[in-house]
MIKE-712532 format. One line per field, with one value per residue (C-alpha): x, y, z; residue in one letter. Coordinates in pm, 1 decimal. Each point is the difference from the previous one (the first is absolute). Layout:
N
X	X,...
Y	Y,...
Z	Z,...
aa	A,...
//
This chain:
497
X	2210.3,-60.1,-285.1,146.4,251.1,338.6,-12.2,65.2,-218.9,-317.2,87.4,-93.4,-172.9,-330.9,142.1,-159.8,-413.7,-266.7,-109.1,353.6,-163.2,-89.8,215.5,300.7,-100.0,-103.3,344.5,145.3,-221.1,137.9,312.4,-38.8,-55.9,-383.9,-107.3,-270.6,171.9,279.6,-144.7,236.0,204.0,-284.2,-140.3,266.1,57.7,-417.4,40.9,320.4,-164.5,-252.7,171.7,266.9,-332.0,-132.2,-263.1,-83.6,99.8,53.9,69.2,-111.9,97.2,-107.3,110.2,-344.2,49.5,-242.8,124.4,-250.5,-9.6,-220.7,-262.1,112.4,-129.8,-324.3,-99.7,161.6,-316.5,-118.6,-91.6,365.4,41.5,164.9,233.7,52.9,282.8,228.0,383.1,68.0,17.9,-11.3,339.3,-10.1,253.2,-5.9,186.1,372.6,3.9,259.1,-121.8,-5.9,-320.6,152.1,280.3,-14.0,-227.2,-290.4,171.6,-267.7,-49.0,-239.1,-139.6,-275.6,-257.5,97.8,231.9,170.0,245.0,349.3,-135.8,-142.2,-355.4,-46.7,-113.4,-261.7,-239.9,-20.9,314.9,-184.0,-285.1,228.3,195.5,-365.1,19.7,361.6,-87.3,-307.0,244.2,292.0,-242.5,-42.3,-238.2,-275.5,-318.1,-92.4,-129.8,273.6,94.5,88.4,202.3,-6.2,277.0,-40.9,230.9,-24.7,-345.6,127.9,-1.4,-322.8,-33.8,232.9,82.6,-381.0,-87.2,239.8,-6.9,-138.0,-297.3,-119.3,306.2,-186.6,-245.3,-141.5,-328.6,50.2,238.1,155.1,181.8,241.8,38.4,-219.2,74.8,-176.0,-35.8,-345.4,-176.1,-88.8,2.1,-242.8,-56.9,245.2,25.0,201.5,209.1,192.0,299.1,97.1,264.7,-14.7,294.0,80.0,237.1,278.8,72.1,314.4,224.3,331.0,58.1,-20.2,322.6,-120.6,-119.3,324.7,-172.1,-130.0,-177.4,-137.5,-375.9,-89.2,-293.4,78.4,-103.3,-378.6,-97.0,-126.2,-161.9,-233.9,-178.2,-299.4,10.8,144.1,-185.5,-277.0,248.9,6.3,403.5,131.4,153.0,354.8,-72.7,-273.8,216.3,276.7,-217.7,-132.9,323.6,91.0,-302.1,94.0,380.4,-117.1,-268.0,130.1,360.3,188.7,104.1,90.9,-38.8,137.2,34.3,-332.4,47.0,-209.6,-244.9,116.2,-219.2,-338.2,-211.3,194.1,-93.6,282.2,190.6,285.5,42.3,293.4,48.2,281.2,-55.1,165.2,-4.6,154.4,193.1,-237.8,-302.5,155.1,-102.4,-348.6,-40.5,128.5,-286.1,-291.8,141.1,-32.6,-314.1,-125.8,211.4,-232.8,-308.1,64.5,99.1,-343.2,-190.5,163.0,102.7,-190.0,42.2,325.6,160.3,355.9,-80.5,325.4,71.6,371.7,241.0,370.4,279.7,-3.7,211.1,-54.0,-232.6,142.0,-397.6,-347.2,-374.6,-144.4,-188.1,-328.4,117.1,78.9,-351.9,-188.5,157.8,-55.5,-359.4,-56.6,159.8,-230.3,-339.0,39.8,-199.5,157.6,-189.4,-318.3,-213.5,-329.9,-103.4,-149.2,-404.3,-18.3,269.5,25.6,276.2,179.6,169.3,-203.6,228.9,365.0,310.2,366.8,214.4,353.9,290.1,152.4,257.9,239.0,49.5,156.7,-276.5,-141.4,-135.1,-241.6,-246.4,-179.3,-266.2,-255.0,-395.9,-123.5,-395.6,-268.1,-146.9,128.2,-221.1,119.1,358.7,-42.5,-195.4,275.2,243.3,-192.1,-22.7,399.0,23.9,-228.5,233.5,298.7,-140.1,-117.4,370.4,125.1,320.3,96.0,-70.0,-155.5,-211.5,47.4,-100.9,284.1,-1.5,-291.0,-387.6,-27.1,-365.3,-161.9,-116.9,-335.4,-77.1,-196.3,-222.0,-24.7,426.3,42.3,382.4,-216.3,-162.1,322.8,191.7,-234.5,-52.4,401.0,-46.8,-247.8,117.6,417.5,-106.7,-334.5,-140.2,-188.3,235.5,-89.7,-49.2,135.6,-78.8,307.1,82.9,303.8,84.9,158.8,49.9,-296.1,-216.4,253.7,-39.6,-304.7,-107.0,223.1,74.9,-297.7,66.9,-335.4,113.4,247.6,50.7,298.8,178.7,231.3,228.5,54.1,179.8,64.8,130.6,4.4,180.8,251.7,301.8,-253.7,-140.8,38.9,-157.2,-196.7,171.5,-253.1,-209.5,200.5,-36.8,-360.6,-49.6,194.5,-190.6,-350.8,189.8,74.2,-332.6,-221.5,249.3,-33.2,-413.6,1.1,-106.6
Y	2.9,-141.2,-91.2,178.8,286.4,-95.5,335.4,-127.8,302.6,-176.7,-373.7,-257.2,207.5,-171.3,-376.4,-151.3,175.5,-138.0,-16.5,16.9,-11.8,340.1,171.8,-97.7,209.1,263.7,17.9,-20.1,355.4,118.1,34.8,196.2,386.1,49.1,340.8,142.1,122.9,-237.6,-349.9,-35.9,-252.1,-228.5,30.1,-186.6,-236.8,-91.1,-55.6,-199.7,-215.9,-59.2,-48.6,-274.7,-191.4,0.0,320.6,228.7,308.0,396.6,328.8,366.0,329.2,39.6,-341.4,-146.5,-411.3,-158.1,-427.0,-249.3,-355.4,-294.8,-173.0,-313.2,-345.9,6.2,351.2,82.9,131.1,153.5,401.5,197.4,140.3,296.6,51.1,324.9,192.5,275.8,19.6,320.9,105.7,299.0,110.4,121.7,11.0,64.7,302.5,-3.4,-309.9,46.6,-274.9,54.4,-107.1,-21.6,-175.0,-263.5,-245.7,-44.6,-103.4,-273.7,-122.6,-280.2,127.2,-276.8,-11.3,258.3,90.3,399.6,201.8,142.1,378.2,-1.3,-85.7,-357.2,10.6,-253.7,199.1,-121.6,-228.0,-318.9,4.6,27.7,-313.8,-180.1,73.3,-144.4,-320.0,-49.0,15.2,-218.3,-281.5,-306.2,-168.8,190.5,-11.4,378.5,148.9,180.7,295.9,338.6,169.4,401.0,186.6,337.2,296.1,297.5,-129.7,234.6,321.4,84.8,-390.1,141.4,-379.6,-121.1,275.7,5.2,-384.6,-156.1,-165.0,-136.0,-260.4,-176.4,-280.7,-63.5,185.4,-146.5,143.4,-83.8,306.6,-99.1,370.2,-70.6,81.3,-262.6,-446.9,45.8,206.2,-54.0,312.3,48.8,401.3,314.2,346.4,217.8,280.7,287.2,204.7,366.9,233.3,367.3,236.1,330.9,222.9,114.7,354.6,-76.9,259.0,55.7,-90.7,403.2,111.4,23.0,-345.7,-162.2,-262.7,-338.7,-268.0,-334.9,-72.7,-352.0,-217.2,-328.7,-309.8,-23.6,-398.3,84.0,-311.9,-79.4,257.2,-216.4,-253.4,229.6,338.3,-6.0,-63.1,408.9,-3.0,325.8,110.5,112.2,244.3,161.3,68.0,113.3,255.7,92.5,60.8,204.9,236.4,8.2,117.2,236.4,162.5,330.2,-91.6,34.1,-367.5,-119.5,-363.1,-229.2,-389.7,-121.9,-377.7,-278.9,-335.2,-320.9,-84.1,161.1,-273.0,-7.8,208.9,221.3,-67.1,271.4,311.1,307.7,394.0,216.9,344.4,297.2,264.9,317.2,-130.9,210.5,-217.9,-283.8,-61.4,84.4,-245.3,-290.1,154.5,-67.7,-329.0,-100.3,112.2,-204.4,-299.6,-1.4,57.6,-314.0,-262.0,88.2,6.1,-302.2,-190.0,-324.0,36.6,100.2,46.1,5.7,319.3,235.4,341.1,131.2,250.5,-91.5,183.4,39.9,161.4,307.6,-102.0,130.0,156.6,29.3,-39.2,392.7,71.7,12.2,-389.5,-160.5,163.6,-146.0,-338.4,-28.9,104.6,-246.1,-271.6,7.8,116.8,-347.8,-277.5,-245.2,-353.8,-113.9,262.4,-248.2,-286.3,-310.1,5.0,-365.1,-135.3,20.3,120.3,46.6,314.9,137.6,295.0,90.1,168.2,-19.2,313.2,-202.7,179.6,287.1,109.3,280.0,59.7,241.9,232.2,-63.1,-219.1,-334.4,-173.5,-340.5,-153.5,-307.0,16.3,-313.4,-119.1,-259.5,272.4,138.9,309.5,64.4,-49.5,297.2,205.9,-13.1,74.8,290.1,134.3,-0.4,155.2,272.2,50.2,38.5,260.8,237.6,-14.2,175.0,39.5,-219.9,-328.2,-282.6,-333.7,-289.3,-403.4,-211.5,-347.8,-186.9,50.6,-361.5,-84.6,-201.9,-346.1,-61.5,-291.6,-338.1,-233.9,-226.6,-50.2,-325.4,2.7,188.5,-332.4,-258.2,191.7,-29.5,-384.0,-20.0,160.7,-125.6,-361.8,104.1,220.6,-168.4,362.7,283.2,241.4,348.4,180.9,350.9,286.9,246.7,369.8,-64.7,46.2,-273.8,4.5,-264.1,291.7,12.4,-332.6,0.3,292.8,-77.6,-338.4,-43.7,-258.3,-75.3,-199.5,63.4,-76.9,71.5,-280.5,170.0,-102.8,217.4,292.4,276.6,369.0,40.6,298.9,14.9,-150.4,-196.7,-204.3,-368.1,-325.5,-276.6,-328.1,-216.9,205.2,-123.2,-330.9,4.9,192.1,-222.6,-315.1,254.9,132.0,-349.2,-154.8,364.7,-13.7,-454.6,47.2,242.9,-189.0
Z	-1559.1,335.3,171.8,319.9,39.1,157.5,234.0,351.5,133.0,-169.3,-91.3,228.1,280.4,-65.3,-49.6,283.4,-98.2,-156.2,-292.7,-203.1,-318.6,80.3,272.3,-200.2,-327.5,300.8,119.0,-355.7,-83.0,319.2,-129.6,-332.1,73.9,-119.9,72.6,-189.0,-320.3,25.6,-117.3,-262.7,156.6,207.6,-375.8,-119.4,237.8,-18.5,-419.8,59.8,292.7,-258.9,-277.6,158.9,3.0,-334.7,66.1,-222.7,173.0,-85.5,126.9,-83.9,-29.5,387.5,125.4,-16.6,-50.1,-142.2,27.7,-170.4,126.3,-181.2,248.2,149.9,138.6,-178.4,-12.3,-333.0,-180.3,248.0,-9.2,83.8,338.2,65.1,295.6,84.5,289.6,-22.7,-20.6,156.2,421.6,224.9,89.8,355.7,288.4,399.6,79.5,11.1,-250.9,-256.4,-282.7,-376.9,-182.9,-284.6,4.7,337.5,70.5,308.9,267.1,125.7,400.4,132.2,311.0,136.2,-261.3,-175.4,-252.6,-44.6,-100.6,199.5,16.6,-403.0,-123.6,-73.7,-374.1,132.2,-188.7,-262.0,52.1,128.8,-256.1,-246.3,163.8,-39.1,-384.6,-36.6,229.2,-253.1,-276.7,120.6,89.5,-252.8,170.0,142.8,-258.2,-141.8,-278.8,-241.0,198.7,-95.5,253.6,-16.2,239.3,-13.8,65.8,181.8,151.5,314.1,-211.2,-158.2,-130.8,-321.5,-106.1,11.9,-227.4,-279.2,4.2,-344.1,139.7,-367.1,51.6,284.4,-94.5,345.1,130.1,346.9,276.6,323.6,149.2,253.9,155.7,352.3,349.7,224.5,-68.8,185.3,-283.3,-392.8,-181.5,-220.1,-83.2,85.3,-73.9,-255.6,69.2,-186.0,46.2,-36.6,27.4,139.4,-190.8,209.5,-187.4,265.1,-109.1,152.5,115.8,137.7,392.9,127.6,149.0,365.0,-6.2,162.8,168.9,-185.0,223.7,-153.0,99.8,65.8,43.2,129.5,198.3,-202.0,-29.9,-399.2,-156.1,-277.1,-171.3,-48.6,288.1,307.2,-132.1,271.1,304.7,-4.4,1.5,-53.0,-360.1,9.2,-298.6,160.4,372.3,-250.4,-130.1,388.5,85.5,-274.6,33.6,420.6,-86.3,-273.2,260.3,28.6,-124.1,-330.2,-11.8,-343.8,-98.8,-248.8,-100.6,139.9,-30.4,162.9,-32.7,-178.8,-272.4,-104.8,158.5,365.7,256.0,41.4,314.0,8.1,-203.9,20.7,-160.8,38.5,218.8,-31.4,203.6,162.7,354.1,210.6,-75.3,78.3,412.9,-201.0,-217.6,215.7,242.0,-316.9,-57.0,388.3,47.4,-319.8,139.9,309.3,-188.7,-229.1,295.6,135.6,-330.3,-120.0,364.3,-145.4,-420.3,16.4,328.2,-86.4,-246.0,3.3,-87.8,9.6,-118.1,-97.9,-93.6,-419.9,-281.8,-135.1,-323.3,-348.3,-23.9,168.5,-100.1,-10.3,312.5,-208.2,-149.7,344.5,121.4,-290.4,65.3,348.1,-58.3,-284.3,186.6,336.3,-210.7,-267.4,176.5,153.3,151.8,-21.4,-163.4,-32.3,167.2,-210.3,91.5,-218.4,169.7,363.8,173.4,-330.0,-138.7,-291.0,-119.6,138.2,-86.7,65.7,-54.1,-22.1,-108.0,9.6,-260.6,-97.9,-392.8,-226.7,3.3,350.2,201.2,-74.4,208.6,-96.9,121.6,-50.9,5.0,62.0,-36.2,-30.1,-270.6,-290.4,22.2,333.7,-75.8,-276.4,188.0,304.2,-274.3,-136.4,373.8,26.2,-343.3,67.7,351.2,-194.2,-215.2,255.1,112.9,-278.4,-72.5,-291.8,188.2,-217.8,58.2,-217.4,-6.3,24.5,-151.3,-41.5,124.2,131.2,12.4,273.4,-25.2,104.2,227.8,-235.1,211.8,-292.1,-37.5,-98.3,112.1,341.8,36.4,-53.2,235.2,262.1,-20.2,-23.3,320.9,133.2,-14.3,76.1,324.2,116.0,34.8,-258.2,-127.5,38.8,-318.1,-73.3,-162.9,104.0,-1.7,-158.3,-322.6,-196.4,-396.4,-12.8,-197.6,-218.5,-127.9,11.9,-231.6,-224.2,-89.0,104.2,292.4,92.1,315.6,261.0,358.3,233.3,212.8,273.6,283.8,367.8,-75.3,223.3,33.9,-366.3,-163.8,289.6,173.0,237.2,-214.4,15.0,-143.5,197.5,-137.5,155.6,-204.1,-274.3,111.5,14.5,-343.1,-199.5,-17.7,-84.0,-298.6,-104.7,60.4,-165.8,-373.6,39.5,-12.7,-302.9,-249.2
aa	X,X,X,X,X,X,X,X,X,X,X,X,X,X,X,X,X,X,X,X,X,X,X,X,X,X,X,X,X,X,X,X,X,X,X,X,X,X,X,X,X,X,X,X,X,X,X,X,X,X,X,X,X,X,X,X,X,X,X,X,X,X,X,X,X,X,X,X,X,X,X,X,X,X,X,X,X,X,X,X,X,X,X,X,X,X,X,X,X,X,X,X,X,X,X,X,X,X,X,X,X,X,X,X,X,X,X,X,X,X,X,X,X,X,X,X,X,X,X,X,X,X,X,X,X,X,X,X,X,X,X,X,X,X,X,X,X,X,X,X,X,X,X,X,X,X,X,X,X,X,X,X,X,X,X,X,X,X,X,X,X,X,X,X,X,X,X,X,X,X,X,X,X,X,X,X,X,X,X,X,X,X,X,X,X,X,X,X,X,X,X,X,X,X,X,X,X,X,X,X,X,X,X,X,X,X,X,X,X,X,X,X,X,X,X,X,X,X,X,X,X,X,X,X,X,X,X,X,X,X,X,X,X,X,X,X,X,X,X,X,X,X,X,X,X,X,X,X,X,X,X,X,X,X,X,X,X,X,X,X,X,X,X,X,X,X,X,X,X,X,X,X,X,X,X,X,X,X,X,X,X,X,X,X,X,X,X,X,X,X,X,X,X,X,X,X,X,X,X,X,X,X,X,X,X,X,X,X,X,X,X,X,X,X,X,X,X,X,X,X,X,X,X,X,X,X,X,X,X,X,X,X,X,X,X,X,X,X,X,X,X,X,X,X,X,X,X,X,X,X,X,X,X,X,X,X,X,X,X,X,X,X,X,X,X,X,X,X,X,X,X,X,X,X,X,X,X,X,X,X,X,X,X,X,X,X,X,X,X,X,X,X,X,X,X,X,X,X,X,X,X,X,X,X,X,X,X,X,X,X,X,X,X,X,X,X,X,X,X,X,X,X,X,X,X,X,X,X,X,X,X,X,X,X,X,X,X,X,X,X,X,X,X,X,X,X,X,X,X,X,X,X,X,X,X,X,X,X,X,X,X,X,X,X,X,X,X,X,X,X,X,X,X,X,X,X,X,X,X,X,X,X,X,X,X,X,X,X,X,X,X,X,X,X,X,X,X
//
């Protein structure tokens, strides 16, 4: 296989940036469709890249790679590293953007400093770390200790790859994660974070004879982000106006609903969201009344968060069925009582989130309706006792509906004073950028715990690049940034000896 893809919408955009050691294995992930859940063929590609280079290189069940390479120029008996990214993205689009996820590649611009997507997400999360990995690996020159490079899969969805992945295979008990957001930080502790679904059963029913009328509701125009990194900007939660709305056009009316749809992924805040009404003709001039009135209460609660925050009403079929009355009022009542953003604020840490959550998605199913959503904290007791708050919400609601984890209970990793790869890093620095680097300890959660209780990894840091607007079709990647993080990488894995 290739090095780089032959599609004309990817190759050769980022020819003339530095450094092409990376940005061109950047551009060449750019072009294979890598949604969460659909790593199978970036999987591929990584082992054969490998592979035409004499690595040791395999894939799992998931489309976790794990690619071994023997230390080089002098550092061959040294103590392994492991190098550590994930192959998956966030698959989100502006509004009116008709692009397949899984079938066509990111469309990638240069705009100044930065580079982005035409109307998609960028997949530079975790797309450039993982572009640090392969540069590592193609290079015959640079001195490192043998590396083991893990790519996990579905890192975006509950961190499913990280925990199936057969950690006895790896030899190393040091780490450098390449999953950061910023080239002026060194991170060195984060949080850990589970996710769980709500199941309402829809009692669905038949669309009642003198319900003629069927309007689509909409939520649009929210900015959405990162579930960890934008939580405390206070934007508003397309789920949760969904559910406003649908208790203001119930108020007093028989208004049915049905196919309740909205949010991206579990760990984006949800920008749009949509249900189905359906209702008798004569409470129609009604409920477009409810939905104006919330319309000008949200662009003065959220005129700075959110300010482009819509709620409309368009013309809809007739759906084949509806949630009961009693369903659609235990769903909207579920969906705006669940906590969403920061629910504790870090007292070690200042100006740090302690304890959040992010209710994400919004789902029909064959028996009802689905929510997910993601706690995320510095404390594993918190994290369960937030869960155990939501659980004993859903059970007071009644009616069939059900709370369950989903994937993995990622625990945090605690920040180490004493990290030896800490202390390299920091000289690298140090001497590359004439300046201290700031050191970290973030209210994100990364699948550094993972390692760590497991393997056991006993030291890991996290090397990142600018990033911004992650999780949504505004996010772009600082190439200077690239620039500048490049040579660090080089000189931190050259000084393990």
């Amino acid at each position: 296989m290739s090095d780089t893809l032959s599609a004309p919408s990817v190759h050769g955009v980022l020819d003339d940036l530095q450094p092409r050691e990376v940005l061109r294995w950047f551009e060449a992930l750019a072009g294979i469709p890598r949604g969460s859940g659909n790593e199978s063929a970036v999987a591929d590609w990584v082992v054969e890249f490998a592979r035409s280079r004499g690595l040791d290189a395999s894939k799992d069940e998931v489309s976790c790679v794990l690619v071994r390479k023997p230390g080089q120029g002098g550092l061959e008996d040294a103590a392994p590293l492991i190098l550590h990214g994930h192959l998956d993205m966030v698959c989100e689009k502006e509004e009116g953007v008709e692009f397949d996820f899984a079938t066509e590649p990111i469309r990638l611009l240069v705009d100044g400093d930065f580079i982005t997507a035409d109307g998609t997400s960028l997949g530079a999360d975790n797309g450039i770390g993982v572009s640090y990995i392969l540069a590592l690996l193609a290079d015959e020159e640079l001195p490192h200790p043998p590396l083991e490079a893990v790519l996990t899969a579905m890192e975006e969805k509950g961190k499913v790859g990280a925990g199936q992945f057969d950690t006895s295979r790896l030899k190393g008990r040091r780490m450098i994660d390449f999953n950061w957001i910023t080239d002026r930080e060194i991170l060195a502790g984060c949080s850990g974070d589970v996710t769980f679904t709500v199941d309402i059963p829809g009692e669905f029913e038949a669309v009642p004879e003198t319900h003629s009328t069927a309007l689509t509701l909409q939520v649009r125009g929210l900015r959405g982000g990162h579930c960890e990194f934008d939580i405390h900007l206070e934007r508003a939660n397309a789920l949760q106006i969904l559910a406003r709305a649908l208790q203001a056009v119930q108020d007093g009316r028989d208004v049915r609903v049905s196919s309740p749809f909205g949010g991206a992924q579990n760990n984006a805040i949800p920008a749009d969201a949509e249900a189905v009404l359906s209702l008798r003709p004569d409470d129609v001039e009604a409920v477009r009344d409810a939905v104006a009135t919330l319309q000008a209460e949200l662009s003065v609660e959220y005129d700075l968060a959110d300010p482009d925050v819509r709620v409309e009403l368009v013309d809809a079929e007739t759906p084949d069925r509806v949630l009961s009355s009693a369903a659609a009022q235990r769903l909207a009542a579920i969906t705006l009582l669940i906590p969403h953003g920061v629910v504790r604020w870090n007292l070690h840490v200042h100006d740090r989130v302690e304890t959040s959550n992010n209710l994400g998605t919004i789902r029909p199913t064959d028996d009802g309706v689905r929510l997910m959503s993601t706690i995320t904290s510095a404390l594993t007791s918190r994290k369960h006792e937030l869960y155990d708050r939501v659980a004993a919400l859903v059970a007071l609601a009644g009616g069939g509906a059900r709370i369950e984890m989903y994937g993995l209970d990622a625990p945090e990793f605690p920040y180490r004073p004493d990290s030896e790869l800490l202390a390299v890093a920091s000289e690298a620095f140090r001497e590359l950028r004439g300046e201290e680097p700031q050191v970290e300890v973030s209210q994100c959660s990364l699948e550094l715990g993972m390692f760590s209780s497991r393997v056991p990894v006993a030291d890991i840091i996290s090397i990142g690049t600018e990033l911004h607007a992650l999780h949504s079709p505004a996010e772009k990647v600082n190439h200077r940034s690239v620039e500048r993080t490049w040579p660090l990488v080089k000189s931190v894995v050259s000084r393990l000896s």
